[in-house]
N, C-alpha and C positions, 0 to 999 in steps of 0.2 A: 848748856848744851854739853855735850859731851859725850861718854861711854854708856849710854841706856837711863843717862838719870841718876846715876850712882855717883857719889860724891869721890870717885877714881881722877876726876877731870882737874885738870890744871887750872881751866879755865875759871877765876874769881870774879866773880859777879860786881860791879861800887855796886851796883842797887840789887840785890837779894831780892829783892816784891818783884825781881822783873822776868823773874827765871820762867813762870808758866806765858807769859805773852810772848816769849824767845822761845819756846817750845814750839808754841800755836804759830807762832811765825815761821819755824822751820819748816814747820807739816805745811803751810800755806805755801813759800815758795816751792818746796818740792814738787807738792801737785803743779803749779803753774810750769815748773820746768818738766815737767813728766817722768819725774824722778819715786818709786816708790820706796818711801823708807819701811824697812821690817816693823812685823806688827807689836815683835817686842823690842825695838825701839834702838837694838843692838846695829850699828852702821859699817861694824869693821869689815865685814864683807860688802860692803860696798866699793866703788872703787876712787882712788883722788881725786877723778875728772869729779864725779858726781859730788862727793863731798866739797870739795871744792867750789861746785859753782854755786851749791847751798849758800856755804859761805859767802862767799860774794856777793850774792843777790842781796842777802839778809844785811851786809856792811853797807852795800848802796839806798836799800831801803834807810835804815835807820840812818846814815849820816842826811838822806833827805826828809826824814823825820826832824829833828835838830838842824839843820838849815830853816826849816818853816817856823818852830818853833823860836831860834834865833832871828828871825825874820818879825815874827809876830810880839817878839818883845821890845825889839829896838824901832819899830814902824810909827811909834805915837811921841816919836824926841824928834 
């Protein structure tokens, strides 16, 4: 995630193969919060509240991704 897709962002990926389903995930919460991100992809006119609750939704997502997952490995001991 980050500045347009440009590799400008801080943000380090541990898994690299994960960067287009973290895309597809952002454009997905956005729409659910009714948030439209620009069509080129550029956010910085946007403002913290929105960027913000992106994020957030997308952390609560994935850590309940990895909960299930943690769940569905330890569930057969």
């Amino acid at each position: 995630m980050g500045q347009g897709g440009n590799s400008r962002s801080s943000n380090n990926l541990v898994v690299p193969r994960a960067t287009g389903a973290l895309e597809q995930m952002k454009y997905e919460v956005a729409q659910e919060l009714g948030i439209s991100i620009p069509q080129d992809g550029y956010q910085g006119n946007m403002t913290s509240y929105e960027n913000g609750s992106i994020g957030g939704y997308i952390t609560k997502r994935l850590v309940t991704l990895a909960e299930q997952q943690l769940a569905g490995q330890y569930s057969g001991q």
